[in-house]
PAZAPA-4460 file (N, C-alpha, C; in steps of 0.05 Angstrom, whole numbers, plus 32768, in hexadecimal, padded with zeros to 4 digits):
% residues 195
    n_x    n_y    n_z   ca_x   ca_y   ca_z    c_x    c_y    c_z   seq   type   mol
   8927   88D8   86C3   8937   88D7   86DB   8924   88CE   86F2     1      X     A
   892D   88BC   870A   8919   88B6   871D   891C   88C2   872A     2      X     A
   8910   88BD   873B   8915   88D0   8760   8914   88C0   8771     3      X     A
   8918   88BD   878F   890E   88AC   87A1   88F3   88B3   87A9     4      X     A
   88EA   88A6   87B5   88CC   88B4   87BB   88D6   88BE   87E4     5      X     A
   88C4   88C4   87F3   88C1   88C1   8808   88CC   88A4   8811     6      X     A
   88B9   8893   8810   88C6   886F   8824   88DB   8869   8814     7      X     A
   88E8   886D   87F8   88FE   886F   87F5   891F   886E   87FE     8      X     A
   890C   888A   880A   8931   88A2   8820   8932   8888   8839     9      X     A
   8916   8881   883F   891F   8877   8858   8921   8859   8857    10      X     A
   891F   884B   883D   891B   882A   8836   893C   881F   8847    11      X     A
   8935   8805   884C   8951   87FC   885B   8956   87EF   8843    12      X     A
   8977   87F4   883F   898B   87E1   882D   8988   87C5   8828    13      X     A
   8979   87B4   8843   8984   879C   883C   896F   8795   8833    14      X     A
   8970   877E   8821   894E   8775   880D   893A   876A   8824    15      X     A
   8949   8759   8834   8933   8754   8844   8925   8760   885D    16      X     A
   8937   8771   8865   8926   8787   8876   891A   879C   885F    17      X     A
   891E   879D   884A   890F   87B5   8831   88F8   87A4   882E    18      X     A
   88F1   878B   8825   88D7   878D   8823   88C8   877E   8831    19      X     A
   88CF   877D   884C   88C1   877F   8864   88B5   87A1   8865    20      X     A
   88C7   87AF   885F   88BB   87D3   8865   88B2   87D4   8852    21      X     A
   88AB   87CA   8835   8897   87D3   8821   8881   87BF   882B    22      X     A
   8884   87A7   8832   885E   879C   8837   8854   87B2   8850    23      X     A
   886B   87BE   886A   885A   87CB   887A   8855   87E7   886F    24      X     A
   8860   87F3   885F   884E   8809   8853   8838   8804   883C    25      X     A
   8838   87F2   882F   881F   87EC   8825   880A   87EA   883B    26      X     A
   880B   87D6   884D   87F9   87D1   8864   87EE   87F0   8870    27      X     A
   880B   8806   886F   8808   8817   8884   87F1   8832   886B    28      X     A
   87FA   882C   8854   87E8   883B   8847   87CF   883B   883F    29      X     A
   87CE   8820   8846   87AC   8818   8844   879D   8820   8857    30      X     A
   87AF   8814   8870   87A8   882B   8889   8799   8842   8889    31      X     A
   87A9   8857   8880   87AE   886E   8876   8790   887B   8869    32      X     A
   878E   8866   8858   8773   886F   883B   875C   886A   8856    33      X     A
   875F   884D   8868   8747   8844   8874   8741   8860   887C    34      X     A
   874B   8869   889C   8750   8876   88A6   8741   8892   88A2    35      X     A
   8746   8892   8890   873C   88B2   8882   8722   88AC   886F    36      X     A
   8725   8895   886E   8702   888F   8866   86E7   8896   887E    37      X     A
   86F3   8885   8894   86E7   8899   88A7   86D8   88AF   88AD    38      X     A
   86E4   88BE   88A0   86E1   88E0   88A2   86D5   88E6   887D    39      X     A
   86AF   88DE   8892   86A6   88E0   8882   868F   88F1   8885    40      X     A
   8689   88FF   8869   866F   8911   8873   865A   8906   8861    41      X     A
   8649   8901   885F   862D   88FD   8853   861F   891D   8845    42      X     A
   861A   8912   8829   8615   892A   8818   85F4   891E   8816    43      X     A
   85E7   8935   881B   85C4   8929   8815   85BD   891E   8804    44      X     A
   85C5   892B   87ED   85C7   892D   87C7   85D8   891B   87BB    45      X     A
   85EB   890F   87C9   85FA   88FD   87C2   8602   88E1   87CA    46      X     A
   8607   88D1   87B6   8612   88B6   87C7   8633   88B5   87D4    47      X     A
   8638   88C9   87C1   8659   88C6   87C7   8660   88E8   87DD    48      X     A
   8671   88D3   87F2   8677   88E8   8811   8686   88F9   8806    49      X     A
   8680   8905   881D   86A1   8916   8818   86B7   890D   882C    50      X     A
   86D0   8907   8831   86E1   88F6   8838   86FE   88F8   883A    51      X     A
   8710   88F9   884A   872A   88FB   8849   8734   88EC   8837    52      X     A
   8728   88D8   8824   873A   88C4   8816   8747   88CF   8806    53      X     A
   8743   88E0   87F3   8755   88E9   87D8   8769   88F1   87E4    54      X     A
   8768   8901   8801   8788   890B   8800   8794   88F3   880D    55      X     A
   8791   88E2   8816   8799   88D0   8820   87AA   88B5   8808    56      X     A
   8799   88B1   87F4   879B   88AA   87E5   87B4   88B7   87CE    57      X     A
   87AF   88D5   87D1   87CB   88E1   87C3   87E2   88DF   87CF    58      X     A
   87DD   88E7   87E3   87F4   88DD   87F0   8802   88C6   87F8    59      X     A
   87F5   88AF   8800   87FE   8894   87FB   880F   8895   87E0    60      X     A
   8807   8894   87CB   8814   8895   87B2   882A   88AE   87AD    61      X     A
   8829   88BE   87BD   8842   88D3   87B7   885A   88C7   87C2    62      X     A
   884E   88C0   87E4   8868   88BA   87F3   8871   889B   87F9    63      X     A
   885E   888A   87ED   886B   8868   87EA   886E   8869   87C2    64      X     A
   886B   8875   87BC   8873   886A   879D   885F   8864   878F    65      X     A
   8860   8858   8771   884A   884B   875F   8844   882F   8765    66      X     A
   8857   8827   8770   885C   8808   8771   884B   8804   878D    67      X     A
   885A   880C   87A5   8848   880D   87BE   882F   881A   87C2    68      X     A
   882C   8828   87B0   8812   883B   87B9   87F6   8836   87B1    69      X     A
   8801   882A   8792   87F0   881B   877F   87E8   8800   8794    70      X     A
   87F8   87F5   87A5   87F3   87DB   87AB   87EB   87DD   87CB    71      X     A
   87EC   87F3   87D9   87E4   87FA   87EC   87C5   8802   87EB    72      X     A
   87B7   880E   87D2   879F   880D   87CB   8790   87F6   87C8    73      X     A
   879E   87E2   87B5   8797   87C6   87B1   878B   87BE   87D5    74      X     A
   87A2   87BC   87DC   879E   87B5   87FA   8786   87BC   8804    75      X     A
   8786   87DF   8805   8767   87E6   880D   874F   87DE   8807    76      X     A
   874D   87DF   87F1   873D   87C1   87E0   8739   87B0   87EF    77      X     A
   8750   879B   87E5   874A   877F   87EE   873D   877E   8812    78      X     A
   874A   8795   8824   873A   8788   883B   871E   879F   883A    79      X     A
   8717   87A5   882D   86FB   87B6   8822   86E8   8798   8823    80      X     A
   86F7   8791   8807   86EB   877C   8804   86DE   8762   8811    81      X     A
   8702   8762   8823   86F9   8747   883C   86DA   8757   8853    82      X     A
   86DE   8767   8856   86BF   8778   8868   86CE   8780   8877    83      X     A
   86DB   8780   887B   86F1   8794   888D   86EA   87AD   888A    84      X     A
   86DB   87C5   8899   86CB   87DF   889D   86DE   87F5   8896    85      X     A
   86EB   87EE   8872   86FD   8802   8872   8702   881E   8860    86      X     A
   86DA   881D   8853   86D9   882F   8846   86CA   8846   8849    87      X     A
   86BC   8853   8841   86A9   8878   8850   8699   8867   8867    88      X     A
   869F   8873   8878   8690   886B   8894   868D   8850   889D    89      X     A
   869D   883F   8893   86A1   8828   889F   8699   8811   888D    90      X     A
   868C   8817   887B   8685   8807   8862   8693   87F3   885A    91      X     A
   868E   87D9   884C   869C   87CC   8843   8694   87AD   8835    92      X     A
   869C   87A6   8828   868D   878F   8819   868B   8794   87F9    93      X     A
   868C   8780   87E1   868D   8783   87D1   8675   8792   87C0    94      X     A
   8651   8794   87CC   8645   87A7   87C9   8646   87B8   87CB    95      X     A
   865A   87C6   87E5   865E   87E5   87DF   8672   87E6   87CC    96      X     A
   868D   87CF   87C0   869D   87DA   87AA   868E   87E0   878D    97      X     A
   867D   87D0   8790   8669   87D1   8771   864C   87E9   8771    98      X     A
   8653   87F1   878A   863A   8807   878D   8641   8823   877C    99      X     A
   863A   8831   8777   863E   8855   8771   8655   885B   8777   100      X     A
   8661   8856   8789   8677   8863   879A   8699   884F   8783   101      X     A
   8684   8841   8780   869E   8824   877A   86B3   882E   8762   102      X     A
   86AD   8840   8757   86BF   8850   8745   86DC   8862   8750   103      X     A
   86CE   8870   875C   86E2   8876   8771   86FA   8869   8782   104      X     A
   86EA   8853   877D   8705   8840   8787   8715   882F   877E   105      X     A
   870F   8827   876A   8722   8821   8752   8738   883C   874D   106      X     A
   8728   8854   8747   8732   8869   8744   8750   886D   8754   107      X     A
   8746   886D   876C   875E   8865   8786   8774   885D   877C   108      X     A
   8778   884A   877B   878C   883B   8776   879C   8841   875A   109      X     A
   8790   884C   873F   8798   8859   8731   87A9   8877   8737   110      X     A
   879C   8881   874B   87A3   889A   8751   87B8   8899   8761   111      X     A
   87C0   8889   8770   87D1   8881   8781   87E6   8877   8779   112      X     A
   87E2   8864   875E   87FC   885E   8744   8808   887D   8733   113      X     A
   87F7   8884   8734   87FA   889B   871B   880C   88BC   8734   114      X     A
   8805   88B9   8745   8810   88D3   8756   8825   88CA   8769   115      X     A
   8829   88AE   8764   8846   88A4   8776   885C   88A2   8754   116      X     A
   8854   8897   873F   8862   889A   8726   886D   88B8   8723   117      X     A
   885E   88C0   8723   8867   88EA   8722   8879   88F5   873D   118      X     A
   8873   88E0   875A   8880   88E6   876B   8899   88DE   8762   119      X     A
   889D   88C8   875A   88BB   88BD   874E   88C6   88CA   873A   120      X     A
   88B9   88DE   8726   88C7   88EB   871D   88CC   8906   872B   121      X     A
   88CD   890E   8738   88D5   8924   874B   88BD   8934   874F   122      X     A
   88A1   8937   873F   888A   893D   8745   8884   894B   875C   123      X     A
   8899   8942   877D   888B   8942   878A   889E   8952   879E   124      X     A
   88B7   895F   878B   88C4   8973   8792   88BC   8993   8793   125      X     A
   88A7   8999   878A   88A6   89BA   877D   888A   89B9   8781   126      X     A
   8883   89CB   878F   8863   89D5   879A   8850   89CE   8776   127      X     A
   885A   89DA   8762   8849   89E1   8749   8843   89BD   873C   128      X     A
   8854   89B3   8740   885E   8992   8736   884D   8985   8745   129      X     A
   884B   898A   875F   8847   8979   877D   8821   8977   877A   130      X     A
   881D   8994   8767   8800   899F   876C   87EB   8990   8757   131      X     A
   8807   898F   8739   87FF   8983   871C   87F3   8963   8726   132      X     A
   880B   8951   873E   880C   8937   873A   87F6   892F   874A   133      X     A
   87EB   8942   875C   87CE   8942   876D   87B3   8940   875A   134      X     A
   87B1   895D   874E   87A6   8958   8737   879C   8941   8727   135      X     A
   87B2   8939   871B   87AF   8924   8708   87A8   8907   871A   136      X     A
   87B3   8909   8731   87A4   88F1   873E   8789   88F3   8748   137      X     A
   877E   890F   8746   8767   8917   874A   8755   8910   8739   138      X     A
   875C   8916   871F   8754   8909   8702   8744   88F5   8706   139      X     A
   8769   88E0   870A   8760   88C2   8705   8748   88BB   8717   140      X     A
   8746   88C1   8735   872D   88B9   8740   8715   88C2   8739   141      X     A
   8714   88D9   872A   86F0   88ED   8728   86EC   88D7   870E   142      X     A
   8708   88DB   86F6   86FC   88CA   86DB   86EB   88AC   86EB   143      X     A
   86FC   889E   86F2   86EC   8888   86FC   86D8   8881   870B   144      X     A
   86D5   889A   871F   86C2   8897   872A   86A2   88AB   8722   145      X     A
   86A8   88BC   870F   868E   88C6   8702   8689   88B0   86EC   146      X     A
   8692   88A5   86E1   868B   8896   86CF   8683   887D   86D9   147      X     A
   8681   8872   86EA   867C   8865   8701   865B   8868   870B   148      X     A
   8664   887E   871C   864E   8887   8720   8630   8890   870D   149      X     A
   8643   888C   86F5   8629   889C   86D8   8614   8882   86D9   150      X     A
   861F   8872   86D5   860F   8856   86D0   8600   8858   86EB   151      X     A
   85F6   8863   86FF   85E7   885B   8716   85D7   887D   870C   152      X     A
   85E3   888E   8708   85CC   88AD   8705   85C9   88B8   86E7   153      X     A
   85E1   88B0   86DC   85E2   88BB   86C5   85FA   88CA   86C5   154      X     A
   8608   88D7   86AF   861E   88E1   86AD   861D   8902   86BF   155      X     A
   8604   8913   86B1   8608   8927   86B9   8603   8929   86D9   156      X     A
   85ED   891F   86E2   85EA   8919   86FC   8607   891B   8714   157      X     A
   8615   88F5   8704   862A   88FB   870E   8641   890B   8715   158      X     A
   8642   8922   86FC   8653   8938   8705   8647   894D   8715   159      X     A
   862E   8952   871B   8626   895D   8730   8628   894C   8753   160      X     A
   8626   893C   8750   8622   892E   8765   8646   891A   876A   161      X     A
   8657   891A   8756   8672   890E   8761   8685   891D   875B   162      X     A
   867E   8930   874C   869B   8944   8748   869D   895E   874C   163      X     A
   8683   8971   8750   8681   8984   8755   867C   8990   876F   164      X     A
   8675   8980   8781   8673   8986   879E   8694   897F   87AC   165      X     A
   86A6   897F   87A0   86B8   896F   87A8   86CE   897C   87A1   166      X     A
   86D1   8991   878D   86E5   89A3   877C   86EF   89A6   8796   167      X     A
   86E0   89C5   87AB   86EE   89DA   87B6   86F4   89CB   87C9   168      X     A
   86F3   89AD   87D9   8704   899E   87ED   871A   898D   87DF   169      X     A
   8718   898A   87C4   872E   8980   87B3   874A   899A   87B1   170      X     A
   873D   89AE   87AD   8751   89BA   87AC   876D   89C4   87BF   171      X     A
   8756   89CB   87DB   875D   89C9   87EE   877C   89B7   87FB   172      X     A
   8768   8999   87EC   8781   8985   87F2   8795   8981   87E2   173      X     A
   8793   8990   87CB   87AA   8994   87BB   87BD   89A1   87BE   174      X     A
   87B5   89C3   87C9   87BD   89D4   87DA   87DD   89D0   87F0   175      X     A
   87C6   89BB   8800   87DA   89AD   8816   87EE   8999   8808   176      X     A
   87EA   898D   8800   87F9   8976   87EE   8810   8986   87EB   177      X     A
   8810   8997   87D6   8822   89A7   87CB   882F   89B3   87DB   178      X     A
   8826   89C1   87F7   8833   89CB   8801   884B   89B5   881E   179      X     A
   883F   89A8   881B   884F   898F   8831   885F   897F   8822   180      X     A
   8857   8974   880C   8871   896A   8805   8887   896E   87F9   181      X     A
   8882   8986   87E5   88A4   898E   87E8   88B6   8997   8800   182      X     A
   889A   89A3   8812   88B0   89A9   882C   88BD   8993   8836   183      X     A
   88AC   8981   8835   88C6   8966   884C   88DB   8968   883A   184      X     A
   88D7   8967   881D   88F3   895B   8812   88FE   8978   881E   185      X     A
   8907   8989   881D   8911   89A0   8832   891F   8993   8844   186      X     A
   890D   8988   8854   890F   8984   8878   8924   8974   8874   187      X     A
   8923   8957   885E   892D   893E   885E   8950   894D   884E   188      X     A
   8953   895D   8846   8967   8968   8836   896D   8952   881D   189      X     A
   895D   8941   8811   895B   892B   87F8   8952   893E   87E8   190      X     A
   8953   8959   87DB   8943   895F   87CE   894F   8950   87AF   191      X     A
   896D   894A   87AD   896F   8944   8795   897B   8928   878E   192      X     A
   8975   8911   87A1   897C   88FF   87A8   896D   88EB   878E   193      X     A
   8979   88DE   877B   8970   88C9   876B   8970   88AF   8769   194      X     A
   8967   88A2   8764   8966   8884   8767   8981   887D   8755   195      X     A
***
């Protein structure tokens, strides 16, 4: 069974005002990831920050979908790529995508497919569901980006230095996740609204 997601409830009927409002939430989610790249801290011991992106990143993909969210990452990317200053602290260029960090960002965009897919199946109705589809997009970024990162320190290294400093603010943002988005569907009274 599907669900709507969030940009969903509010997508306009007609095709051509609809995907006019899906290129500006892709745009607006990339935004979003930049944005919170920003908010970055520098670990002594580490190459990889600590950073608003993951929740930013989950959430893009909860509340634009697999389709938009997955491609709203792309986006982040591609103007990463162009040098556009849009990754941890302003970074940007295809040496920092291939650097240590560069796992993680592939990761992104996986994570962002994979927790807007679960949003569409209602995932993103029920605190316990809402917490699982965080999670697992949590996954997708650590798998890709420790393994990533192994090839620059080594495997074990890397789980000291990209996944373990990072649990108890991961959790945190799972926490919240879980607890905000079932509430809007609340607020929005869609709780059982299907495609």
């Amino acid at each position: 069974m599907a669900y709507i997601t969030y940009a969903d409830a509010l997508r306009p009927a007609a095709q051509r005002s609809a995907r006019l409002y899906d290129a500006q939430l892709v745009l607006a989610g990339s935004l979003l990831v930049a944005l919170s790249a920003q908010i970055a801290i520098r670990l002594p011991f580490s190459p990889v920050p600590i950073t608003g992106q993951t929740l930013a990143v989950l959430l893009v993909g909860a509340l634009l979908g697999s389709r938009r969210g997955g491609l709203a990452l792309l986006a982040y990317l591609a103007e990463g790529a162009a040098g556009l200053p849009v990754f941890a602290g302003g970074a940007s260029g295809p040496t920092y995508m291939t650097g240590p960090t560069g796992g993680y960002l592939i990761g992104f965009v996986l994570a962002a497919a994979l927790t807007g897919a679960l949003a569409e199946r209602g995932w993103d109705r029920r605190v316990w569901t809402t917490a699982l589809a965080m999670l697992l997009g949590n996954v997708a970024i650590y798998v890709c980006g420790v393994i990533w990162l192994s090839t620059f320190v080594g495997f074990a290294r890397a789980l000291d230095v990209g996944l373990v400093p990072f649990l108890a603010g991961d959790t945190l943002k799972i926490a919240l996740s879980a607890a905000l988005l079932p509430s809007g569907w609340v607020l929005l009274g869609t709780r059982t609204y299907h495609r």
